[in-house]
N, CA and C atoms as an extended XYZ file, in Angstrom:
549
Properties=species:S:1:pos:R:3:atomname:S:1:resname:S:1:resid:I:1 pbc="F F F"
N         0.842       -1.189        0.000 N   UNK     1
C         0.000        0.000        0.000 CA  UNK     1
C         0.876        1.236        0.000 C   UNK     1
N         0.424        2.455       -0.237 N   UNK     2
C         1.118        3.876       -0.175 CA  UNK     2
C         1.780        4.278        1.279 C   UNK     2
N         0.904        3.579        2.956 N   UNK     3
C         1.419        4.007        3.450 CA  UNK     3
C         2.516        2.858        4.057 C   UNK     3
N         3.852        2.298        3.386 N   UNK     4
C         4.694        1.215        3.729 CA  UNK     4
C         5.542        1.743        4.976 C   UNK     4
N         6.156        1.036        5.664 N   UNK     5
C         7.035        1.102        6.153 CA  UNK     5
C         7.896       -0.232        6.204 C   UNK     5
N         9.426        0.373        6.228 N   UNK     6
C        10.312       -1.206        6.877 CA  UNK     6
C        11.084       -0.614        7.827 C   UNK     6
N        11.346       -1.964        8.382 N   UNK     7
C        12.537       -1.942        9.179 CA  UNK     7
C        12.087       -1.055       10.499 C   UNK     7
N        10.606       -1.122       10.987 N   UNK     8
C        10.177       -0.064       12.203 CA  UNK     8
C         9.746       -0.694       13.390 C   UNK     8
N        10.429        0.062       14.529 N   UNK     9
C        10.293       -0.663       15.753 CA  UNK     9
C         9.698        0.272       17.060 C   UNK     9
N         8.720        0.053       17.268 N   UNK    10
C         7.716        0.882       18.088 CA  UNK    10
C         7.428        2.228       17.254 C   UNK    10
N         7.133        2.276       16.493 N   UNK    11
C         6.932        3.191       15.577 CA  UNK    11
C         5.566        3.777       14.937 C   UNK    11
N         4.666        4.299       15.759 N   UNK    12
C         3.808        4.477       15.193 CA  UNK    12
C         3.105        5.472       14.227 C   UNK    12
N         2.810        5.133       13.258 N   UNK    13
C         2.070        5.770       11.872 CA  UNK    13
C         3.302        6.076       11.105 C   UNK    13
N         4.295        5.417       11.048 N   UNK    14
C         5.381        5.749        9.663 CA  UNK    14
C         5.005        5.420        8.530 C   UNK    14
N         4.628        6.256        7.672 N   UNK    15
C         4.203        6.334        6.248 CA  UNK    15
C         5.297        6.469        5.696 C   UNK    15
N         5.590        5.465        4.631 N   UNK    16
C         6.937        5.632        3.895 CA  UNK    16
C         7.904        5.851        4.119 C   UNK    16
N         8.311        5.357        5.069 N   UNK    17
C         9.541        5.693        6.334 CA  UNK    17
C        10.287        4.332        6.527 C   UNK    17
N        11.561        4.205        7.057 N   UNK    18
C        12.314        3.296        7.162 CA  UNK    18
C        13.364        3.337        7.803 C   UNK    18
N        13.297        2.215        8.985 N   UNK    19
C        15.085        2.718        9.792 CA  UNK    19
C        14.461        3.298       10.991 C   UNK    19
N        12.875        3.225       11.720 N   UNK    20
C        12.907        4.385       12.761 CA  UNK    20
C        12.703        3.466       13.888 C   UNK    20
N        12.970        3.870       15.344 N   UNK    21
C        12.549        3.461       16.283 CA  UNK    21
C        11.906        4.622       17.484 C   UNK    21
N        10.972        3.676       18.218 N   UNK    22
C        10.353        4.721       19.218 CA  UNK    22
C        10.158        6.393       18.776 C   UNK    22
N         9.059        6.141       17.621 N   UNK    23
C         8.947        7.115       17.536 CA  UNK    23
C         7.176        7.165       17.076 C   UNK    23
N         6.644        8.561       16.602 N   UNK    24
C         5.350        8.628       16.479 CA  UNK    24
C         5.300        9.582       15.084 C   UNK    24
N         4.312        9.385       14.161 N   UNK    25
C         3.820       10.122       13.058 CA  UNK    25
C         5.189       10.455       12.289 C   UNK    25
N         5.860        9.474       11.568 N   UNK    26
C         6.354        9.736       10.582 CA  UNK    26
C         6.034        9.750        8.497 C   UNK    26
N         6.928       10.809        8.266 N   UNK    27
C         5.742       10.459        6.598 CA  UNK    27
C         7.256       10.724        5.756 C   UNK    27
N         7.935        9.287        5.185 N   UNK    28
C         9.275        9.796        4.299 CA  UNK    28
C        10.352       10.130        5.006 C   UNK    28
N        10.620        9.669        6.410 N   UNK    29
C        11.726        9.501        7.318 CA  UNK    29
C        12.939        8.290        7.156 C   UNK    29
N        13.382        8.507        7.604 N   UNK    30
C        14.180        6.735        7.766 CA  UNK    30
C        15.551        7.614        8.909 C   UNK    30
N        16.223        6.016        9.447 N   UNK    31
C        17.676        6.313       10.410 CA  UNK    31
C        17.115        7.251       11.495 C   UNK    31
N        15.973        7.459       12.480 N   UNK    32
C        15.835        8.096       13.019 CA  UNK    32
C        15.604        7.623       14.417 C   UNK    32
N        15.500        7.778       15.515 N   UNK    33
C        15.074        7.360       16.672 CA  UNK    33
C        14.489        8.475       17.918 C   UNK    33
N        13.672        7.972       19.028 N   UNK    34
C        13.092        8.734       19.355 CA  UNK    34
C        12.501        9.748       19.055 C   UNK    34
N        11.308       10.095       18.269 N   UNK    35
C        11.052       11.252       17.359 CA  UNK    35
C         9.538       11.097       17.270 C   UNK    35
N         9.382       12.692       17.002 N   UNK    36
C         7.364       12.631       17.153 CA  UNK    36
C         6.907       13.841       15.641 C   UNK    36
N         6.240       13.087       14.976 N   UNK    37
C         5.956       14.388       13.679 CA  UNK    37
C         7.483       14.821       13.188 C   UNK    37
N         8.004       13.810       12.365 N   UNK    38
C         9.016       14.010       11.251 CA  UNK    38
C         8.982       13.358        9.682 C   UNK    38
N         8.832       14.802        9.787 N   UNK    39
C         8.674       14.822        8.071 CA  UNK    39
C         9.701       14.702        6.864 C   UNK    39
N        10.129       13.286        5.776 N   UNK    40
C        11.554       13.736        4.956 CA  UNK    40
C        12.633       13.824        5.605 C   UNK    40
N        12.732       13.610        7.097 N   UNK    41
C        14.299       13.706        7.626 CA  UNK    41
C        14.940       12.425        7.965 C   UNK    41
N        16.099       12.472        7.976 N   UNK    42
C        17.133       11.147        8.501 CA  UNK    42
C        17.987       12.104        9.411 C   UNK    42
N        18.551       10.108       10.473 N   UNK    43
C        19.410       10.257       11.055 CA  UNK    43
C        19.320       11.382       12.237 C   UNK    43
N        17.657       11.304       12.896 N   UNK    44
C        17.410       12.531       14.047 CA  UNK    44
C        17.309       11.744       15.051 C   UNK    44
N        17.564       12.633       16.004 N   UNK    45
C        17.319       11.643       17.140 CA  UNK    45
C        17.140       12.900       18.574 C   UNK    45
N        15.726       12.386       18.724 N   UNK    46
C        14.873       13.583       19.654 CA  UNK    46
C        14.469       14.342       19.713 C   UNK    46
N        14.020       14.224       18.041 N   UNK    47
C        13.039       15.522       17.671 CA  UNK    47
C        11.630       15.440       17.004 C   UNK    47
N        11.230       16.398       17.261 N   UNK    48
C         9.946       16.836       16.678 CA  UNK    48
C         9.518       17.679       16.359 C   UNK    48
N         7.792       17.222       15.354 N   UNK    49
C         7.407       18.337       14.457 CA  UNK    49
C         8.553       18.957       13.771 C   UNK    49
N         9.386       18.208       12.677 N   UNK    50
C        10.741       18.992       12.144 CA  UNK    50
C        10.068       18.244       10.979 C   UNK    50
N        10.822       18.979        9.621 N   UNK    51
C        10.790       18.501        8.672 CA  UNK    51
C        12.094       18.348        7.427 C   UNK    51
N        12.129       18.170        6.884 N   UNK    52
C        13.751       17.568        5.558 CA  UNK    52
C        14.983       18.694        6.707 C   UNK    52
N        14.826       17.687        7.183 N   UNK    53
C        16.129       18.028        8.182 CA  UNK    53
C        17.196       16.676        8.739 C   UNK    53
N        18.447       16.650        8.844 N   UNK    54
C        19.419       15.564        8.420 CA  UNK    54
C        20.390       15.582        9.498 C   UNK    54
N        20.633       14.483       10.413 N   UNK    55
C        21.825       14.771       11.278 CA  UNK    55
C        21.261       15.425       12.513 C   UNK    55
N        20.119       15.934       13.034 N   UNK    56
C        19.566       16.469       14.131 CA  UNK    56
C        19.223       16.062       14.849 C   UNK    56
N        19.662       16.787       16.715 N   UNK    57
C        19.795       16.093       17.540 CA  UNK    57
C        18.938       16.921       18.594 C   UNK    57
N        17.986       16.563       19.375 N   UNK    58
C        16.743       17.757       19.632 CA  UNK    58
C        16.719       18.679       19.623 C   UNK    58
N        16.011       18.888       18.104 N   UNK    59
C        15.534       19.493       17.296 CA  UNK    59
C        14.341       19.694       16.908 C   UNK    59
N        13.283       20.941       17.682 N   UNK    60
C        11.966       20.930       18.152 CA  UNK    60
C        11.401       21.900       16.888 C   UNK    60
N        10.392       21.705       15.751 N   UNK    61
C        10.107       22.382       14.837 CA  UNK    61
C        10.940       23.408       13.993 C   UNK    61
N        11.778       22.224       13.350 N   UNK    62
C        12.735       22.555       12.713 CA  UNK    62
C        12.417       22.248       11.189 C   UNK    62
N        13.022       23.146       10.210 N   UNK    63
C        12.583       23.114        8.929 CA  UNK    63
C        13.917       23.102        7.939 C   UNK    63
N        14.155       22.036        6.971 N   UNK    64
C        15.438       21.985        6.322 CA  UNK    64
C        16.859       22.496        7.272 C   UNK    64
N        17.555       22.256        8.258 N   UNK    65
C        18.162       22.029        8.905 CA  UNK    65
C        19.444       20.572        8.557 C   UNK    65
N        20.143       21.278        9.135 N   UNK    66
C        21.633       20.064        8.920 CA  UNK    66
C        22.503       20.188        9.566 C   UNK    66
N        22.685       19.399       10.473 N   UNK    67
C        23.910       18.635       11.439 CA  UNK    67
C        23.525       19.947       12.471 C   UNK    67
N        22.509       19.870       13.340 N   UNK    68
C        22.443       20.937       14.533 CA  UNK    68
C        21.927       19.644       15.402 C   UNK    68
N        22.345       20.526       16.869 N   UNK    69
C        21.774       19.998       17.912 CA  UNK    69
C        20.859       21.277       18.877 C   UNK    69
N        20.414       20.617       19.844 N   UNK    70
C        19.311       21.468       20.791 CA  UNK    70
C        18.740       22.908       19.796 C   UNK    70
N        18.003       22.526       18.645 N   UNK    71
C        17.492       24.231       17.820 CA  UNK    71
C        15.895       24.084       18.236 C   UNK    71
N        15.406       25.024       18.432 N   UNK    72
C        14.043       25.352       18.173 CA  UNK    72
C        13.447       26.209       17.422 C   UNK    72
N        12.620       25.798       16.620 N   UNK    73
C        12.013       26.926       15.651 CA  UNK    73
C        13.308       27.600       14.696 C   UNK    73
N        14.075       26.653       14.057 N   UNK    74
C        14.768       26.830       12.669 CA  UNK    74
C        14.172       26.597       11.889 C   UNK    74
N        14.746       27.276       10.968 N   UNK    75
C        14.645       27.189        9.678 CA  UNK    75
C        15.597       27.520        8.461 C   UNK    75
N        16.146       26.401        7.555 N   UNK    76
C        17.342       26.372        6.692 CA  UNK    76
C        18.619       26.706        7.507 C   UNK    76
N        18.817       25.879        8.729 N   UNK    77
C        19.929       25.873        9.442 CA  UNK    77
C        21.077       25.109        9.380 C   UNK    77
N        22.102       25.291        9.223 N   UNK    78
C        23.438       24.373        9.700 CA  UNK    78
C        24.312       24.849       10.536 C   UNK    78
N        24.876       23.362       10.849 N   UNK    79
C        25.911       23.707       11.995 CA  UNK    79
C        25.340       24.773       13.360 C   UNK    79
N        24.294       24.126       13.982 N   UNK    80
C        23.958       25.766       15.056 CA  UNK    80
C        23.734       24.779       16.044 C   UNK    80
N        23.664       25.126       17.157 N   UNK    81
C        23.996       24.432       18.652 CA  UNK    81
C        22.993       25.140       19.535 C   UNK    81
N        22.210       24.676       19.882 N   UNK    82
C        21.682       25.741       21.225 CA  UNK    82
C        20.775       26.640       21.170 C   UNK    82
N        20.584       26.713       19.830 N   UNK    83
C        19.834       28.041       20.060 CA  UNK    83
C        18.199       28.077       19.012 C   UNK    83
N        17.323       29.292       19.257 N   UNK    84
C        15.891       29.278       18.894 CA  UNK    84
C        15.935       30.333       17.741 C   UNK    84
N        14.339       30.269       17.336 N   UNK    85
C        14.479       31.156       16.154 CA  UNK    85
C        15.219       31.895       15.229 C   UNK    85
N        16.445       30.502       14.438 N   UNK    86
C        17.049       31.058       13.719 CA  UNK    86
C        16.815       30.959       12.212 C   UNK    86
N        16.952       31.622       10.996 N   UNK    87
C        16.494       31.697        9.793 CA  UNK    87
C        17.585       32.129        9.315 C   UNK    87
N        17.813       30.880        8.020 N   UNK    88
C        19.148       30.888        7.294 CA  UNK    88
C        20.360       31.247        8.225 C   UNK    88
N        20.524       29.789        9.378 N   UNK    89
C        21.737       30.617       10.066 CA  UNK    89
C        22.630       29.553        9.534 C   UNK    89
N        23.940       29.781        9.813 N   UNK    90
C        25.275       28.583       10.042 CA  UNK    90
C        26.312       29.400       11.060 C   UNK    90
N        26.635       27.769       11.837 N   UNK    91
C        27.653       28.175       13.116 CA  UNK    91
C        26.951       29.861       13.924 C   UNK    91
N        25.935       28.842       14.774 N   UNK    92
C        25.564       29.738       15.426 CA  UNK    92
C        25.247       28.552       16.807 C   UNK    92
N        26.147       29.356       17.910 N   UNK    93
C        26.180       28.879       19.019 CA  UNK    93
C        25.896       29.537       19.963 C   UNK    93
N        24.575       29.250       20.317 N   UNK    94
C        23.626       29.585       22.095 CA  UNK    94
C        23.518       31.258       21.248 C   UNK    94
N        22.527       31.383       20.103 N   UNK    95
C        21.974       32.654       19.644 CA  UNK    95
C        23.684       33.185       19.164 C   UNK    95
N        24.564       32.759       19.297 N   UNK    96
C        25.839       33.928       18.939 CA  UNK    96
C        26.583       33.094       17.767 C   UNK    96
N        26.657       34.332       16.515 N   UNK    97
C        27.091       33.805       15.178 CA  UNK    97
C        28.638       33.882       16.077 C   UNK    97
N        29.136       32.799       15.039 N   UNK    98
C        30.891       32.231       15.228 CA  UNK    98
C        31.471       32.046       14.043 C   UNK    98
N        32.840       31.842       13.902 N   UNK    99
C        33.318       31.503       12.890 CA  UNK    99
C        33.063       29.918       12.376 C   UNK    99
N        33.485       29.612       11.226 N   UNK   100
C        33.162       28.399       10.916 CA  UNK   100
C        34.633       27.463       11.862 C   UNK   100
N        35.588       27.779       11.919 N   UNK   101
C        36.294       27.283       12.827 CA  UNK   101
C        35.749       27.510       14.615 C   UNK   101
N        35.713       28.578       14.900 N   UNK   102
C        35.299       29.011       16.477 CA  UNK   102
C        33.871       27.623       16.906 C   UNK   102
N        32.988       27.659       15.832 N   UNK   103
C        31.865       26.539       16.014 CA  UNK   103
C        32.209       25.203       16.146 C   UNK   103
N        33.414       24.862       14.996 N   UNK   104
C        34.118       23.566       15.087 CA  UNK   104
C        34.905       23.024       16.148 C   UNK   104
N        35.700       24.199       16.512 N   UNK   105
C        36.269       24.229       18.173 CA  UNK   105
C        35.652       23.707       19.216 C   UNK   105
N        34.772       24.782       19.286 N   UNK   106
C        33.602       24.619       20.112 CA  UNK   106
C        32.670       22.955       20.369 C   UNK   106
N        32.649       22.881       19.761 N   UNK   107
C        31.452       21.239       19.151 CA  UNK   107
C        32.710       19.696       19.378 C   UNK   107
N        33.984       20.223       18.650 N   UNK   108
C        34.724       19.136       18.985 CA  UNK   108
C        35.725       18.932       21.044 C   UNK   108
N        35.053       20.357       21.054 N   UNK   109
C        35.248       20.040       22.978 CA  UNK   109
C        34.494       19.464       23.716 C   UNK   109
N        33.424       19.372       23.151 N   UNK   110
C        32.110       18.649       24.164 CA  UNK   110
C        31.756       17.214       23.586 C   UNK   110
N        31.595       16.116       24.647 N   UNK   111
C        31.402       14.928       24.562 CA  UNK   111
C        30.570       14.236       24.379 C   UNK   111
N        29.758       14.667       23.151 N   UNK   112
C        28.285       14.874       23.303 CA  UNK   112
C        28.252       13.093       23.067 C   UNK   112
N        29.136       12.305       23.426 N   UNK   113
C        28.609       10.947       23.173 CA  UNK   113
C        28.350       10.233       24.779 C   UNK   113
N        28.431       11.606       25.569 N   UNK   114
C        28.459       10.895       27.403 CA  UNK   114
C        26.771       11.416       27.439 C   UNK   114
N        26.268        9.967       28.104 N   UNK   115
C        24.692       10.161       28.472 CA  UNK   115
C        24.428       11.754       29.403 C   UNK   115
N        25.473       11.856       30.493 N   UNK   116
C        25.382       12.808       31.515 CA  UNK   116
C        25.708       14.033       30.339 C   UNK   116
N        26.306       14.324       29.817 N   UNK   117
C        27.036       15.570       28.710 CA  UNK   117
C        25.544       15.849       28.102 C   UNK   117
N        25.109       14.932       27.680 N   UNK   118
C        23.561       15.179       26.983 CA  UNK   118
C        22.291       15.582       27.688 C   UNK   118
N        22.340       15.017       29.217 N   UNK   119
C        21.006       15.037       29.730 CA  UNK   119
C        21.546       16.720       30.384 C   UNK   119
N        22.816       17.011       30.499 N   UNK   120
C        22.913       18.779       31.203 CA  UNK   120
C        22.606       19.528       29.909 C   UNK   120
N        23.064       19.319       28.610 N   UNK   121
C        22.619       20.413       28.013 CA  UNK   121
C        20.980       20.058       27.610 C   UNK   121
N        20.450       18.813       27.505 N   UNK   122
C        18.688       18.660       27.183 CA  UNK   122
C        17.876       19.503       28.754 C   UNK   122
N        18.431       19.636       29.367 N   UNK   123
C        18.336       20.545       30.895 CA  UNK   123
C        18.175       21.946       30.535 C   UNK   123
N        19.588       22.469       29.536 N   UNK   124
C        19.738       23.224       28.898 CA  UNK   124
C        18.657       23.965       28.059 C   UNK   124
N        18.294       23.311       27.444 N   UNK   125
C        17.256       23.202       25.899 CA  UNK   125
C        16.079       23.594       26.636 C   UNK   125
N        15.791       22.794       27.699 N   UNK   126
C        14.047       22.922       28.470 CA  UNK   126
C        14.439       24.544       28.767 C   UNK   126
N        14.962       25.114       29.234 N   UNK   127
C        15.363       26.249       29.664 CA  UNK   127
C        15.386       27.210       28.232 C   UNK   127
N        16.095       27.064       27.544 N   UNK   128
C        15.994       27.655       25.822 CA  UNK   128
C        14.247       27.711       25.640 C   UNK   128
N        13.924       26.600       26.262 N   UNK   129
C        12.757       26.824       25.078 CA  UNK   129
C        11.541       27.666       25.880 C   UNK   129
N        11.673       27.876       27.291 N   UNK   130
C        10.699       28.671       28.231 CA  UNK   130
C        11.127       30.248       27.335 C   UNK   130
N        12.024       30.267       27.181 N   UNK   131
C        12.260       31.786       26.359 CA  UNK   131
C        11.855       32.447       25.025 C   UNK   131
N        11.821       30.786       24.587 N   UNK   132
C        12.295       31.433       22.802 CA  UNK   132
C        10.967       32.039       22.999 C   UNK   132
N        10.989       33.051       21.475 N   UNK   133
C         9.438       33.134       20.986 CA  UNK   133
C         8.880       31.981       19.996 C   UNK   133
N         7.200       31.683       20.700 N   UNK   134
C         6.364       30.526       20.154 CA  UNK   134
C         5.073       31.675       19.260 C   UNK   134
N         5.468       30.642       18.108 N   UNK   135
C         4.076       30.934       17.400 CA  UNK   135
C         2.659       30.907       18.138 C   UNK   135
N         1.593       31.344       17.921 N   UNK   136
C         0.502       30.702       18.641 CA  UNK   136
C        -0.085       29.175       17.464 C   UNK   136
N         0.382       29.540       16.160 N   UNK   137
C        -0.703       28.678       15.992 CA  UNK   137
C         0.324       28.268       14.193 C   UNK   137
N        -0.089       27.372       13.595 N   UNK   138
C         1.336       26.821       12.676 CA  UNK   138
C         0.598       27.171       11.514 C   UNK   138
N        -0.111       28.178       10.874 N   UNK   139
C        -0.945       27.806        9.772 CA  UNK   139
C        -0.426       28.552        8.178 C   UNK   139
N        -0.580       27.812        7.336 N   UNK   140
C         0.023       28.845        6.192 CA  UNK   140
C        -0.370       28.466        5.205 C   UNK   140
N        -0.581       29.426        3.879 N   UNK   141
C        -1.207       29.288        2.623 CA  UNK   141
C        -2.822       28.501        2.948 C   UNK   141
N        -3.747       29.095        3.618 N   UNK   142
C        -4.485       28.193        4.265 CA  UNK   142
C        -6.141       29.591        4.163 C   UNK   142
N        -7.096       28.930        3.694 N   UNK   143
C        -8.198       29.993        3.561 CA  UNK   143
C        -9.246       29.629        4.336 C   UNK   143
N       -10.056       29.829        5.438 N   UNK   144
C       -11.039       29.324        6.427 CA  UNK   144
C       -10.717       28.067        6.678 C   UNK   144
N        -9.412       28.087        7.488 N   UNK   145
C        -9.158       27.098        7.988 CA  UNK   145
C        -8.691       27.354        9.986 C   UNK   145
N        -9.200       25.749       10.494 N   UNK   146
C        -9.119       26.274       12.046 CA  UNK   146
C        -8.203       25.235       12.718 C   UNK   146
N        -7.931       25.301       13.907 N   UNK   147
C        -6.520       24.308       14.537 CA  UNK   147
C        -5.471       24.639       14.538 C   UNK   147
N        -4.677       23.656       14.329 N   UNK   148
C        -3.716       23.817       13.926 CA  UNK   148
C        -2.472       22.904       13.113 C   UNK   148
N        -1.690       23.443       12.764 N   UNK   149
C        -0.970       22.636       11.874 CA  UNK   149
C        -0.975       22.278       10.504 C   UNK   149
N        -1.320       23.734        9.820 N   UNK   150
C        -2.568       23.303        8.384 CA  UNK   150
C        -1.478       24.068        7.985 C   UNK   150
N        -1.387       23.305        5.853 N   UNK   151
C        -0.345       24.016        5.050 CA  UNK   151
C        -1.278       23.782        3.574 C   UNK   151
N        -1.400       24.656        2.794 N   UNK   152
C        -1.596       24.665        1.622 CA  UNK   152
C        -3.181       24.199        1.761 C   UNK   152
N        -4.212       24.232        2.686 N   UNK   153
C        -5.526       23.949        2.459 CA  UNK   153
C        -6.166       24.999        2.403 C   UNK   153
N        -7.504       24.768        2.454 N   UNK   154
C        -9.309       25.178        2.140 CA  UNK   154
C       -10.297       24.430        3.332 C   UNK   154
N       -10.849       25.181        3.776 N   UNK   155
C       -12.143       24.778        4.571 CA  UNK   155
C       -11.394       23.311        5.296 C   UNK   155
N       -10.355       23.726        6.170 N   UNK   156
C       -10.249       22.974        6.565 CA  UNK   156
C       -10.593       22.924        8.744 C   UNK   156
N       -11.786       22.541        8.891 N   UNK   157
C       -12.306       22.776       10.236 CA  UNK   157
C       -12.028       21.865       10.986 C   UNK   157
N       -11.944       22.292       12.143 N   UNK   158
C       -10.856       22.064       13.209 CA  UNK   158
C       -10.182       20.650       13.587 C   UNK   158
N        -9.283       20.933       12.501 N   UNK   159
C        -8.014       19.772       12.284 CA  UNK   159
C        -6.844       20.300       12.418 C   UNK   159
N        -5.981       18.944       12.607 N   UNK   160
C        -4.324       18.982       12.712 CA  UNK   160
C        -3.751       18.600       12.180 C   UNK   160
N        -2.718       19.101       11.493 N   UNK   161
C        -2.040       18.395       10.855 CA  UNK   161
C        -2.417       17.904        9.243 C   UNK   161
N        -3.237       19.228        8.831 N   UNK   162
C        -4.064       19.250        7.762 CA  UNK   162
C        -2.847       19.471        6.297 C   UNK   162
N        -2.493       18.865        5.526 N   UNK   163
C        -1.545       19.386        5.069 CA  UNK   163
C        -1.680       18.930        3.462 C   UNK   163
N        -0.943       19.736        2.363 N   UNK   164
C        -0.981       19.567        0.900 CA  UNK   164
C        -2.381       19.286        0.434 C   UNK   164
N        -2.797       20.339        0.209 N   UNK   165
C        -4.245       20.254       -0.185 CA  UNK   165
C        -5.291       19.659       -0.051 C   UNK   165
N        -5.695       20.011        1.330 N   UNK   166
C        -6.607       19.555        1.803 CA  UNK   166
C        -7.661       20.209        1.445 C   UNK   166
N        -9.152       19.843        1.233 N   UNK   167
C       -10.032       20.642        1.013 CA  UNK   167
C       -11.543       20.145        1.473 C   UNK   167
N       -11.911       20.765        2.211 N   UNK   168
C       -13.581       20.401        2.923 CA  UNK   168
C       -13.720       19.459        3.516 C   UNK   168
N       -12.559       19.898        4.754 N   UNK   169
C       -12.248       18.448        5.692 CA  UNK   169
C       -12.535       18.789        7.000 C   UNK   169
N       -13.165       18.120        8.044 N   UNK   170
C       -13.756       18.595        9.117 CA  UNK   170
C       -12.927       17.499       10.508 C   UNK   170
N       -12.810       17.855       11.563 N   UNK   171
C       -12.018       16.806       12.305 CA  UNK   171
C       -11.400       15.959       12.338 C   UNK   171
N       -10.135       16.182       11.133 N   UNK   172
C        -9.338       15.096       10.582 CA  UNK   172
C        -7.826       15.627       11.246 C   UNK   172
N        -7.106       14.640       11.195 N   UNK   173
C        -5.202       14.259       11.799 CA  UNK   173
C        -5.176       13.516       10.894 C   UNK   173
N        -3.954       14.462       10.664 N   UNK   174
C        -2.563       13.850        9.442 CA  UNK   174
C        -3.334       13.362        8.246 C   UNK   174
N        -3.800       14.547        7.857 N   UNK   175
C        -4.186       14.166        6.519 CA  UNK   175
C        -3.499       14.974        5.090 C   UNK   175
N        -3.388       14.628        4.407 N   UNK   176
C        -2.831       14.736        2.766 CA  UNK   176
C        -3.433       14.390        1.803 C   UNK   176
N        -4.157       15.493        0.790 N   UNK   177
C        -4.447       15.428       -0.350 CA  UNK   177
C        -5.848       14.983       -0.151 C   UNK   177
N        -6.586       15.163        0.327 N   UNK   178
C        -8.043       15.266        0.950 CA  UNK   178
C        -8.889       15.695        0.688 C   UNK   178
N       -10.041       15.602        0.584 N   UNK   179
C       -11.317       16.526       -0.070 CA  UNK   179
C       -12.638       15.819        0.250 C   UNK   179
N       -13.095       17.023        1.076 N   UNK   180
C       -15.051       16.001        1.344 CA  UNK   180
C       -14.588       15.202        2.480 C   UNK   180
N       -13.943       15.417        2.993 N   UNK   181
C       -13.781       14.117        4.502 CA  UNK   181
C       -14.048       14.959        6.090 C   UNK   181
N       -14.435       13.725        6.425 N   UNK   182
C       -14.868       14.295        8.162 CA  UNK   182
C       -14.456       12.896        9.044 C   UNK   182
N       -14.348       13.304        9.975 N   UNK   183
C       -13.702       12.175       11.634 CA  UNK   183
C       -12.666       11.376       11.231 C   UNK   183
């Protein structure tokens, strides 16, 4: 069927995905673990709601992104460490641009392969993220539509996760390419 998966282990709703474990709502993922709403990405591990993003390591609504750890609310990021609402950044560590060496420095001092090294800066991150600025609500290219999480629809009432042309859809999750549907 369209929505396949292989190779998935506690994995629930991976659509076309492959390689994931303990994770939830994937669509075109693979190599990933621990992860909730990832869209097109590999090789993440502890993130969510992110999408074609590669190498990321919690990474909380992140968008085309590569090789970052602890980001929130990126978008077209590389190399960034630590930090929230960044757009088109590289080598940016805890909000402060660096050199492409100063970042490399930086990243090859920390041990990010020690459980304890990880759980002080994910300590870290909870703290990042009481600050950053949050959207209220995720919606875009979207005409009488309510909820949240809607991209490119129409009349889409109060759903989540309403996405690629949805149209005259009423209390639906994770839907794509839709029209005339309800519950």
């Amino acid at each position: 069927s369209g929505d396949q998966a292989t190779n998935c282990y506690y994995a629930a709703t991976p659509v076309l995905s492959e390689n994931l474990q303990y994770g939830s709502v994937s669509v075109k993922s693979k190599d990933s673990l621990d992860y909730a709403d990832l869209d097109e990405s590999e090789q993440c591990y502890g993130s969510s709601r992110s999408a074609r993003c590669y190498n990321c390591t919690y990474c909380i609504e992140c968008t085309d992104s590569v090789d970052s750890y602890f980001l929130y609310d990126a978008k077209n990021c590389m190399n960034c460490f630590m930090s929230s609402n960044l757009r088109n950044a590289k080598y940016v560590w805890q909000n402060e641009q660096l050199s492409k060496e100063e970042y490399e420095a930086k990243l090859h001092a920390l041990n990010l392969g020690s459980y304890k090294v990880m759980e002080d800066y994910r300590k870290q991150f909870d703290e990042l993220l009481k600050s950053a600025i949050h959207k209220n609500l995720d919606i875009r290219k979207a005409e009488n539509c309510t909820v949240n999480v809607i991209d490119s629809c129409r009349n889409a009432q109060k759903s989540f996760r309403a996405l690629e042309s949805c149209e005259n859809v009423r209390y639906v999750t994770l839907m794509r390419v839709t029209t005339d549907s309800m519950d």
